[in-house]
C-alpha positions in Angstrom: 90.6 -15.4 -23.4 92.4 -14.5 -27.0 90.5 -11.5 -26.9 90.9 -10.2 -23.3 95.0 -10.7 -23.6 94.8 -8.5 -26.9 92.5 -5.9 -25.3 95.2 -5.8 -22.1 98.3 -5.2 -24.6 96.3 -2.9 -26.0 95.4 -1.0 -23.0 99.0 -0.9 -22.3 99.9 0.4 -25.9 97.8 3.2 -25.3 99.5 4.0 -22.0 102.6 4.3 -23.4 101.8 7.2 -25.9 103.4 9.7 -23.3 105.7 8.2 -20.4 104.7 7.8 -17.1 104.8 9.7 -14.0 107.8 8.9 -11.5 107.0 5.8 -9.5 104.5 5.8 -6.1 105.4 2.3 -5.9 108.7 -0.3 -6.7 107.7 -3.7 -6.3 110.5 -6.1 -6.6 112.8 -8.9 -4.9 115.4 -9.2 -2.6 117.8 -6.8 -4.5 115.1 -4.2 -3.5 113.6 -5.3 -0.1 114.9 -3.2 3.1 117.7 -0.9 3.0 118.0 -1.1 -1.1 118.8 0.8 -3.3 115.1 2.5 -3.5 115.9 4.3 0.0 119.1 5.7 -1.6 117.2 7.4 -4.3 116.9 10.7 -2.7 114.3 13.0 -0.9 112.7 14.5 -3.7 112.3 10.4 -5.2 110.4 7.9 -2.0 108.2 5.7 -3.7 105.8 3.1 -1.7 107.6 -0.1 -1.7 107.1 -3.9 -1.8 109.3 -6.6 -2.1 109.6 -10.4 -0.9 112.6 -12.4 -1.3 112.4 -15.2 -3.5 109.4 -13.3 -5.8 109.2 -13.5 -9.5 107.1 -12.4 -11.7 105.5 -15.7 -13.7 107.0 -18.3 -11.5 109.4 -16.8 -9.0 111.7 -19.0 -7.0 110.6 -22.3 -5.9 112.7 -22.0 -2.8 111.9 -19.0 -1.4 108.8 -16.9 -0.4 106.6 -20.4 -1.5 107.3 -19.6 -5.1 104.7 -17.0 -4.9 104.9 -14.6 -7.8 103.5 -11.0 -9.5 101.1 -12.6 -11.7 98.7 -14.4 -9.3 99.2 -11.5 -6.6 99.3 -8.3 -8.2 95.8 -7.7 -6.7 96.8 -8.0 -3.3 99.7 -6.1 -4.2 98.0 -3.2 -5.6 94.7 -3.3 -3.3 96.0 -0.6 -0.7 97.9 1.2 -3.6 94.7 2.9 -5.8 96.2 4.7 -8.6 100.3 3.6 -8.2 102.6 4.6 -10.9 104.2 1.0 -10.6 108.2 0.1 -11.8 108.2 -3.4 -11.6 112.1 -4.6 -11.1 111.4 -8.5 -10.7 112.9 -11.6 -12.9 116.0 -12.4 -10.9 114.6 -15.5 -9.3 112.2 -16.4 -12.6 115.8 -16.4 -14.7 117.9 -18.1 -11.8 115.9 -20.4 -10.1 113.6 -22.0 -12.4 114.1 -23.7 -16.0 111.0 -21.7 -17.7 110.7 -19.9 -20.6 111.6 -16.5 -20.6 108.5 -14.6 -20.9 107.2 -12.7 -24.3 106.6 -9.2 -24.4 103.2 -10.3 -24.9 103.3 -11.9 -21.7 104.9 -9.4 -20.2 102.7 -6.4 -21.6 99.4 -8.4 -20.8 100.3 -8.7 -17.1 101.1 -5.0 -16.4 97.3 -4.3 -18.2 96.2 -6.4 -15.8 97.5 -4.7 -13.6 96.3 -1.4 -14.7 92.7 -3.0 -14.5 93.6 -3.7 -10.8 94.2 -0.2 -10.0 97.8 0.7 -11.2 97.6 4.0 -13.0 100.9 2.9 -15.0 103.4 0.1 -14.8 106.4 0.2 -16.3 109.0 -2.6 -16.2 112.6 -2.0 -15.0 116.0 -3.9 -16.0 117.1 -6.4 -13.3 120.5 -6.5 -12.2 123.1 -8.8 -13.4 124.7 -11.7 -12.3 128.3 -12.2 -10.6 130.1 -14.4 -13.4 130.7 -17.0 -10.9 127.2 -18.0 -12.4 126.7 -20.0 -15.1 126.7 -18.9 -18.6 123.4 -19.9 -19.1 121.7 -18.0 -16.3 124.5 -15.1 -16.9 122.2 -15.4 -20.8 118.7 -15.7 -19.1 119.0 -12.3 -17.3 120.1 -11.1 -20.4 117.5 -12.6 -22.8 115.1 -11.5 -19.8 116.4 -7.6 -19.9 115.6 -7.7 -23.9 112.0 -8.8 -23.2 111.8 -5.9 -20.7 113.1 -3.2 -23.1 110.9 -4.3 -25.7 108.2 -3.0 -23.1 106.4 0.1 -23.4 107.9 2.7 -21.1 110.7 0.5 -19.9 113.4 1.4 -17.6 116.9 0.6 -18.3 119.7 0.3 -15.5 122.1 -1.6 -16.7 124.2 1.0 -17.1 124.8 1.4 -13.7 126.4 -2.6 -13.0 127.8 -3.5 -16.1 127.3 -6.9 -17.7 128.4 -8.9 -14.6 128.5 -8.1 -10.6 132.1 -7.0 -9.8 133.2 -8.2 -6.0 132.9 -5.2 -4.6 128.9 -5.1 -5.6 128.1 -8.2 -4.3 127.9 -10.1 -1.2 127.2 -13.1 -2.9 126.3 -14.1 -6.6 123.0 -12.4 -7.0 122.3 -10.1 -4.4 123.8 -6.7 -4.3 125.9 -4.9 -1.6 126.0 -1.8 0.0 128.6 -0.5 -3.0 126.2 -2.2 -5.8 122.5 -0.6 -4.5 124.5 2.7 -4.6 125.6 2.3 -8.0 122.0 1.1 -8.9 120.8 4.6 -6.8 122.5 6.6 -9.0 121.3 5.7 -12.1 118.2 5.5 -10.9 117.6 8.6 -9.7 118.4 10.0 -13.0 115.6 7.3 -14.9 112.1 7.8 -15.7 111.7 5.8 -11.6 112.5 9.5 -10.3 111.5 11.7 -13.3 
C-alpha cells in the first residue's frame, strides 16, 4: 500500500513539471453547485461541472449529501469525464463540519493520482473560500490551515485574493455560502487563474 501511495505522489510530481490545461471539469460543493460562480466565468472559460452540497473531499459533511465525499467517489465522478483537466474546489464542509485532521499534502497529492489513474488527465486543487467571521476562530483557522495544504500542491490554484480573509455581508447569504456579489468576486479572479488559462 506504502508503495502504491508513493508511486501516486509520484505520478502527480511528474504532472506538475509544466501546468495544466484550463479546466473541462470543476467539481466542488455548494459554493459551486447551480448558478455559481463557474457560470460567471465567461464564454471563452465553460467547464463540465459537478457539485453536491454537503461534499468534501476525505470526510465531507456528516449532515448533508450522506457525508459522501471525493475520495471514495472520484470514479463515478470521473467515469463520463475521460480525459478532464480537473480543479478540485472542495474542503469547506471537511474544515467546518467535521473534527478531522486536516489532510497532508501527501494525502492530498495521492488522491488527485488516483484520480489521474481513473481517467483525469490533470487535477489540480483550488483554494476554498473563506469563512464569514461570525464563525469560530477555529474553523475561521481550519480553512486556513486547509488552504496551506492546497498551495503546497502541485499546480494549485489560489483565489483567495478575490474574498479576503473573511466573507464581508455583502458576499454572503449566510456564514459559508456565497452570494450573488461573493461568486462574482470569486468569477473574476477566476477567470484570470490557471481554471481559465
Amino acid at each position: 500500500m506504502k508503495r502504491l501511495t508513493l508511486a501516486l505522489a509520484a505520478l502527480v510530481m511528474l504532472t506538475a513539471c509544466e501546468p495544466s490545461p484550463p479546466a473541462t471539469l470543476v467539481i466542488g460543493d455548494s459554493n459551486t453547485v447551480g448558478n455559481s460562480w463557474v457560470t460567471m466565468l465567461g464564454p471563452n472559460c465553460t467547464p463540465d461541472v459537478w457539485a453536491w452540497g454537503g461534499v468534501g473531499v476525505f470526510w465531507g459533511s456528516s449532515t448533508y449529501a450522506g457525508g459522501i465525499s471525493l475520495s471514495n467517489h472520484y470514479e463515478t465522478i470521473l467515469a463520463d469525464r475521460p480525459g478532464a483537466h480537473v480543479a478540485v474546489m472542495l474542503g469547506t464542509n471537511d474544515a467546518v463540519h467535521t473534527n478531522q485532521p486536516i489532510p497532508t499534502v501527501a494525502q492530498l497529492n495521492t488522491l488527485a493520482g488516483q484520480m489521474v489513474s481513473a481517467g483525469a488527465a490533470s487535477v489540480r486543487w483550488v483554494t476554498i473560500p473563506p469563512l464569514a467571521d461570525t464563525q469560530p476562530t477555529a474553523k475561521r483557522q481550519r480553512v486556513a490551515d486547509w488552504n496551506a495544504a492546497i498551495l503546497a500542491t502541485p499546480n494549485a490554484v489560489d483565489l483567495r485574493s478575490a474574498l479576503g480573509s473573511t466573507l464581508d455581508p455583502s458576499e454572503r447569504v449566510d456564514s459559508i455560502h456565497l452570494s450573488p456579489e461573493g461568486h462574482g468576486a470569486l468569477a473574476y479572479v477566476a477567470a484570470g487563474s490557471p481554471i481559465c488559462q
